[in-house]
TIGUDO-992034 format. One record per atom (N, C-alpha, C, O): residue in three letters; z negated, y negated, x negated. Coordinates in pm, whole numbers, plus 32768, in hexadecimal, padded with zeros to 4 digits. Example, Ala and Ser with C-alpha at 12.3 -4.5 7.8 and 13.67 -1.06 7.14 Angstrom:
ALA7CF482397AD9/ALA7CF481C27B32/ALA7CF4814A7AD8/ALA7CB2814C7A70/SER7D3C80E17AFB/SER7D36806A7AA9/SER7CED7FFD7AF6/SER7CDC7F8E7AC3/
***
This chain:
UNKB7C113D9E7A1/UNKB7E61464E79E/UNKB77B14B0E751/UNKB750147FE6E8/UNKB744153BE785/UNKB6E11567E71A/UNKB73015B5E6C4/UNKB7A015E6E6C4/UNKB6C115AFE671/UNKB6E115F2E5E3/UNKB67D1631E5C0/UNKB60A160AE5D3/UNKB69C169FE586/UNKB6591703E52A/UNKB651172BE4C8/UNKB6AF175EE48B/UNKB5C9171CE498/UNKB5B71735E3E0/UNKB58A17E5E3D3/UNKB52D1818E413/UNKB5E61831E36E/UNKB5C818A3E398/UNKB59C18D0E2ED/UNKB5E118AAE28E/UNKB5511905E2E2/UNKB5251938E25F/UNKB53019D2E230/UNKB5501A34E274/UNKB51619CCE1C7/UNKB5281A73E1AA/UNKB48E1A65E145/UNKB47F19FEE102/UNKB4381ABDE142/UNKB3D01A9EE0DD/UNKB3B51B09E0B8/UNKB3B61B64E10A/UNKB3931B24E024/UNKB34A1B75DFE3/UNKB2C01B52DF86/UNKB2B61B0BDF21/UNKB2651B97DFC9/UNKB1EA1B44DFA2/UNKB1BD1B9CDF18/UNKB1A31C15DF15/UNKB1BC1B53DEBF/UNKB1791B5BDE15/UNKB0F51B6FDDEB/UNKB0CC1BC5DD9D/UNKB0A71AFEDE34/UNKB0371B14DE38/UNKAFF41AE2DEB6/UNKAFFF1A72DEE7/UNKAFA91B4EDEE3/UNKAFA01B3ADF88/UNKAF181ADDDF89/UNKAF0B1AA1DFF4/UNKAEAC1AC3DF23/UNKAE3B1A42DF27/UNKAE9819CDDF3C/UNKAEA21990DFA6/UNKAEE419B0DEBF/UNKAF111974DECA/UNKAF781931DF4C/UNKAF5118C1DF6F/UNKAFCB1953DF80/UNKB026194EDFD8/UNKAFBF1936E05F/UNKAFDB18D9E0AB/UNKAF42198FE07D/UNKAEF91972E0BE/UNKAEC418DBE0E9/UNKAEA518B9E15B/UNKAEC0187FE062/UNKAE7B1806E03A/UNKAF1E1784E057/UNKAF1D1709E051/UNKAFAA17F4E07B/UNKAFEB1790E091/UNKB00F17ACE140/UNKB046174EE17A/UNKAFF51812E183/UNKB006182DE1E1/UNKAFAA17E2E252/UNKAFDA17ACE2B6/UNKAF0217E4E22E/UNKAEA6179FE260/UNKAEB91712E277/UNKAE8316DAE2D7/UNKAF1216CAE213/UNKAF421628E247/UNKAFAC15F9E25A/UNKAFCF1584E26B/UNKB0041695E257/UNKB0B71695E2AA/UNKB099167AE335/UNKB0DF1625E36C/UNKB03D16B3E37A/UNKB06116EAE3EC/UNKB05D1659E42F/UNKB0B11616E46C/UNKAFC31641E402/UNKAFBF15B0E47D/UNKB03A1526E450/UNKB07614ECE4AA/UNKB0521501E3B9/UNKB08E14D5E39A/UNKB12314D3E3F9/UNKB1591470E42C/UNKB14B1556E3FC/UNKB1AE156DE44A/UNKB1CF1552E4DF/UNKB23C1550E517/UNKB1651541E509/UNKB1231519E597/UNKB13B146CE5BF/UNKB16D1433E61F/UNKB0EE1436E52B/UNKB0E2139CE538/UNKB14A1360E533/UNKB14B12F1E567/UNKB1CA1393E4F2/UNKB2401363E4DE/UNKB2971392E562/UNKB30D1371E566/UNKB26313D8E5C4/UNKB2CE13FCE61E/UNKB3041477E62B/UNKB34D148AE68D/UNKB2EE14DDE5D2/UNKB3261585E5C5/UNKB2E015F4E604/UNKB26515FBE603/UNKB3231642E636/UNKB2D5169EE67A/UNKB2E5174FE64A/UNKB34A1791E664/UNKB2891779E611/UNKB2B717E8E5CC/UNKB2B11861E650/UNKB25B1874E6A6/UNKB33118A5E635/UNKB35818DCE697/UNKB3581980E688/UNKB35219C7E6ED/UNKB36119BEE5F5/UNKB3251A19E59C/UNKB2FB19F3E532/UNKB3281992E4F6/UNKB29C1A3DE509/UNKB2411A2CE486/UNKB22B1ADFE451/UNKB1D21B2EE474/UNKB2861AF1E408/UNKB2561B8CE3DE/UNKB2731BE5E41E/UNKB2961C46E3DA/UNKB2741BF3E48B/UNKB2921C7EE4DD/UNKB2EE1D03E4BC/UNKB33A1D11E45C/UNKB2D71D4CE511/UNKB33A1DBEE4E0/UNKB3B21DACE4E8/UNKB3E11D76E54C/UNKB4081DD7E47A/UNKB4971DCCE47D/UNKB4F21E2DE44D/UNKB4EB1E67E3E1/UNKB5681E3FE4C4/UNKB5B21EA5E4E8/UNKB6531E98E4B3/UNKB6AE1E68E4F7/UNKB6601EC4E443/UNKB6EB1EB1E407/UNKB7461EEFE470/UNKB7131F57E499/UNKB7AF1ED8E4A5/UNKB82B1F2AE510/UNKB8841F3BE4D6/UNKB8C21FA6E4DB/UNKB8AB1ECDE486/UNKB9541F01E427/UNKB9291E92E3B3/UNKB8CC1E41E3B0/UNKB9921EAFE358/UNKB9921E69E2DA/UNKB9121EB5E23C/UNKB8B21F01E241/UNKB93D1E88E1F2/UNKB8EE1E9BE18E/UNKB8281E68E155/UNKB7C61E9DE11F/UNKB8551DDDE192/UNKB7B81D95E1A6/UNKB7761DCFE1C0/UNKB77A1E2AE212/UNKB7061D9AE168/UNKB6611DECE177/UNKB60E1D63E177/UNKB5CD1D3BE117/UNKB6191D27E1E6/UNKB5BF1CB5E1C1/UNKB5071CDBE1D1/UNKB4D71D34E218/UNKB4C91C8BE188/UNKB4221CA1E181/UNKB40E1C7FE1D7/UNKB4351CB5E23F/UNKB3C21C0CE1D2/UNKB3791BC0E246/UNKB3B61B37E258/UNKB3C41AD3E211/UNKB3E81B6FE316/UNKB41D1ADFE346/UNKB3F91AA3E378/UNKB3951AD3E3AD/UNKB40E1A25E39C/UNKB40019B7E3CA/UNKB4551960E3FD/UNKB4B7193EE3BB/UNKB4401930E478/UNKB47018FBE4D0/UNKB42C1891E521/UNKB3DA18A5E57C/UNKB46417FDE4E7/UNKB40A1797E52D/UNKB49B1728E583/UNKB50816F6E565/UNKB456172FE5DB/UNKB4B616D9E659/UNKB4A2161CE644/UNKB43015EEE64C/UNKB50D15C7E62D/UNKB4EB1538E634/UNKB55114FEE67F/UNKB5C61523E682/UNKB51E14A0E6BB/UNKB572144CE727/UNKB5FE1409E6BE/UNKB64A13C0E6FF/UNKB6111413E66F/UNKB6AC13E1E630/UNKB67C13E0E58B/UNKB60B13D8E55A/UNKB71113EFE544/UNKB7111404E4BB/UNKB6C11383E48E/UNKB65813A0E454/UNKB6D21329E496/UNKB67912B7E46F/UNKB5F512EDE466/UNKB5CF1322E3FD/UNKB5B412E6E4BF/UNKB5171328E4D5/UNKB4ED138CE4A5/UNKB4721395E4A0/UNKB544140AE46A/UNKB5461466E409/UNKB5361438E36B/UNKB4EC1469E315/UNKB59213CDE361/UNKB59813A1E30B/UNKB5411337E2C5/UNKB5391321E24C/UNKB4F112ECE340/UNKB4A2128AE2FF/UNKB4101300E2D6/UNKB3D512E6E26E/UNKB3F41347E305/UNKB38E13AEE303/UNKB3B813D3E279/UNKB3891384E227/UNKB4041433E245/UNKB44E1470E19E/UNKB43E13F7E133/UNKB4131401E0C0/UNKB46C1382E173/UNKB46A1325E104/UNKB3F912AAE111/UNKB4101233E0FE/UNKB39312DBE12E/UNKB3141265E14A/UNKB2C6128EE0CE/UNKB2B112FEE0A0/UNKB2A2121DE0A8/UNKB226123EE03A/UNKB1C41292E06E/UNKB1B41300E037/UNKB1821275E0C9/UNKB11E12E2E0EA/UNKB14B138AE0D6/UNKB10813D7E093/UNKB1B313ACE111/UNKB1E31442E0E8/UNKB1F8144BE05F/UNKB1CD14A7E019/UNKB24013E5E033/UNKB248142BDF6E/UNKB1F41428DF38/UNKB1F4144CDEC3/UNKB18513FCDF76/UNKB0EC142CDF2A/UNKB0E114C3DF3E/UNKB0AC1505DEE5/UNKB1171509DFBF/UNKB0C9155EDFBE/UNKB14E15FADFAA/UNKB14A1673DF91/UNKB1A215A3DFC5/UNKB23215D8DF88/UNKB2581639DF18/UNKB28D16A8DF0E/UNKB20E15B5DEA7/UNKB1F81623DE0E/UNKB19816A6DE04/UNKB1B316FCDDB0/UNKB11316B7DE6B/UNKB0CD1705DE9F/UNKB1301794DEB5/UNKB1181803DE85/UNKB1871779DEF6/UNKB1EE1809DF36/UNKB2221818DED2/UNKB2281888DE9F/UNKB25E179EDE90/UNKB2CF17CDDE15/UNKB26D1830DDB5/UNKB27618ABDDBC/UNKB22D1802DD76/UNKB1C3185FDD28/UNKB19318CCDD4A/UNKB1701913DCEB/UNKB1791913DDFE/UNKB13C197DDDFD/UNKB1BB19B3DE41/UNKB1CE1A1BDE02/UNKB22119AADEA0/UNKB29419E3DEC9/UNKB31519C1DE78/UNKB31E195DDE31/UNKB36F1A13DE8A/UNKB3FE1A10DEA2/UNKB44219D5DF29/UNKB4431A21DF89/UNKB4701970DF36/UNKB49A1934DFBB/UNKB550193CDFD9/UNKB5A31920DF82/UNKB56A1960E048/UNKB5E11939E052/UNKB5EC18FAE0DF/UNKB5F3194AE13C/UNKB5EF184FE105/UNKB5F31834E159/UNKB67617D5E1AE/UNKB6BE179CE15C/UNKB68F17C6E20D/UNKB7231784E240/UNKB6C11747E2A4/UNKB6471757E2B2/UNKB72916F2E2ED/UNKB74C16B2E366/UNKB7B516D4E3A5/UNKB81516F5E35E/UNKB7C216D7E41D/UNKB82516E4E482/UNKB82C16BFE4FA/UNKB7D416EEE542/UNKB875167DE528/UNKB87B1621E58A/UNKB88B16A3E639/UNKB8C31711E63F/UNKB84D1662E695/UNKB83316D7E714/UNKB8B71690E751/UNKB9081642E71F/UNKB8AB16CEE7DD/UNKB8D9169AE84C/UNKB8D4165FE8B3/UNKB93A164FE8F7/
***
């Protein structure tokens, strides 16, 4: 079943964040994910939310989401975002 990792980001320091974005992307690739937005414009319709910058990456099942979040290779580069963004990220299972 796919699943989707959806983020909310606010970038802190944009060198920085830059230096974690440059080895998200393919990383994200090698494990199986397909980013489906990265940043784009976004259109509040109802509710209070003001999200920054979203993100939206597509994976063939929560597992495969999950081995990607929790692989050593990403928490190297993991602490990278924590330090220059604010993150708020989920999973959610598609249809």
């Amino acid at each position: 079943m796919p699943t989707y990792l959806i983020g909310n980001v606010t970038v802190e320091d944009a060198e920085g964040f830059a230096e974690y974005a440059a080895q998200a992307a393919p990383m994200v690739e090698r494990y199986g994910g397909r980013y489906l937005s990265r940043g784009g414009a976004v259109e509040v319709l109802e509710g209070e939310w003001q999200p920054n910058r979203l993100v939206l990456i597509e994976w063939d099942s929560l597992e495969a989401a999950k081995r990607w979040y929790e692989s050593d290779e990403y928490a190297a580069i993991a602490d990278v975002r924590r330090r220059c963004a604010a993150t708020e990220l989920v999973l959610v299972e598609g249809l």
